[in-house]
C-alpha positions as CSV (number, residue, x, y, z in Angstrom):
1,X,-11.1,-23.2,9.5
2,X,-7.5,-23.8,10.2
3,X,-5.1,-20.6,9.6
4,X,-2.7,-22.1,6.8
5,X,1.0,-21.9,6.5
6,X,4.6,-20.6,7.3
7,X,7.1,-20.9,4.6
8,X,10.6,-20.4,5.1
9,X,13.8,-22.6,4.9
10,X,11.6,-24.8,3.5
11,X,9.5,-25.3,6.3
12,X,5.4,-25.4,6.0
13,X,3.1,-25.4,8.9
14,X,-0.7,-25.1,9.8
15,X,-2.3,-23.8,13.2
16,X,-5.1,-25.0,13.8
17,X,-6.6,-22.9,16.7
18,X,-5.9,-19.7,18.7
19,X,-3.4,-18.8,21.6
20,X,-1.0,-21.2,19.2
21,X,1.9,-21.1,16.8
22,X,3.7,-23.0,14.2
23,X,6.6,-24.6,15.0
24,X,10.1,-22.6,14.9
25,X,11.9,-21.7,11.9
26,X,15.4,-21.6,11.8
27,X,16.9,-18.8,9.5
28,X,20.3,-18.4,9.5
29,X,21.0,-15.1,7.0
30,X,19.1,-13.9,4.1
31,X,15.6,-13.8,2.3
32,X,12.3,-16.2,3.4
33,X,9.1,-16.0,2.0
34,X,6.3,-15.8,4.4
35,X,3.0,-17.1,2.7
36,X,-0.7,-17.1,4.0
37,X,-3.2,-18.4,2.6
38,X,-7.0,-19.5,3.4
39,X,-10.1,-17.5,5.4
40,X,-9.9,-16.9,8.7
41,X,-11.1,-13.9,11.4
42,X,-8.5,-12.5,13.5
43,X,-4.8,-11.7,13.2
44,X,-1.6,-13.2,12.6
45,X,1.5,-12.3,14.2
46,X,4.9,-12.9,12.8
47,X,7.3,-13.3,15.7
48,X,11.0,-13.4,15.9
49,X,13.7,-14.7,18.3
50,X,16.8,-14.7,18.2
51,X,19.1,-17.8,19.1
52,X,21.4,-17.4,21.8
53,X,22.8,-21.2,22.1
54,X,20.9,-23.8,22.2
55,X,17.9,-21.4,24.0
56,X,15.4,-19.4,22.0
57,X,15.2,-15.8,23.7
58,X,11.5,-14.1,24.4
59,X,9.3,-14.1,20.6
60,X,8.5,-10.6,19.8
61,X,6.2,-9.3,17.4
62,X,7.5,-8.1,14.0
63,X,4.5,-7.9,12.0
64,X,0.6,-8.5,12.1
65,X,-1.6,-10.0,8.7
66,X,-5.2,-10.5,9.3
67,X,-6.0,-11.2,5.3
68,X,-3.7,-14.3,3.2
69,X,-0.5,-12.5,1.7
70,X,2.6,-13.5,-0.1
71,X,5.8,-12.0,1.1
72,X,9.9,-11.6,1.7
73,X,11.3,-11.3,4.6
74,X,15.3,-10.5,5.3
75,X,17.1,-12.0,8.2
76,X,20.3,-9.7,9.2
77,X,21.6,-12.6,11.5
78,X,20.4,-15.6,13.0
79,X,17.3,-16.2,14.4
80,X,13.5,-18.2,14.8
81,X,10.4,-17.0,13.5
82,X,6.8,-18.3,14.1
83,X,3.7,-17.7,13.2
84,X,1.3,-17.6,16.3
85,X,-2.4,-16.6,16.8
């Protein structure tokens, strides 16, 4: 079953297997809504970047989900986030 959904900036994605991500999600300042949803086994890891140019820097891990969840996120500058599995 495919791990459902990133939302942020008005972006949704799917990943559909592991060692993947969703695409990158540009947040420039303020509040996005992270949203899982569906059945899966395993973890999620939210990752963050921040943009330096036109160059993503290394992803990091911010936080890990491993059940669907519903929440807000706050960006204090620029920067990319993903969801990868």
């Amino acid at each position: 079953m495919p791990y459902q959904g990133i939302s942020a900036a008005l972006a949704t994605a799917s990943i559909v297997m592991s060692n993947s991500g969703t695409a990158t999600c540009n947040v420039e300042r303020g509040l996005y809504t992270i949203s899982l949803s569906g059945t899966w086994t395993g973890t999620v890891h939210l990752q963050r970047a921040f943009v330096a140019g036109p160059a993503t820097q290394n992803w990091n891990d911010v936080k890990a989900y491993s059940a669907a969840t519903e929440e807000n996120g706050e960006a204090a500058e620029a920067q990319a986030i993903r969801l990868y599995v």
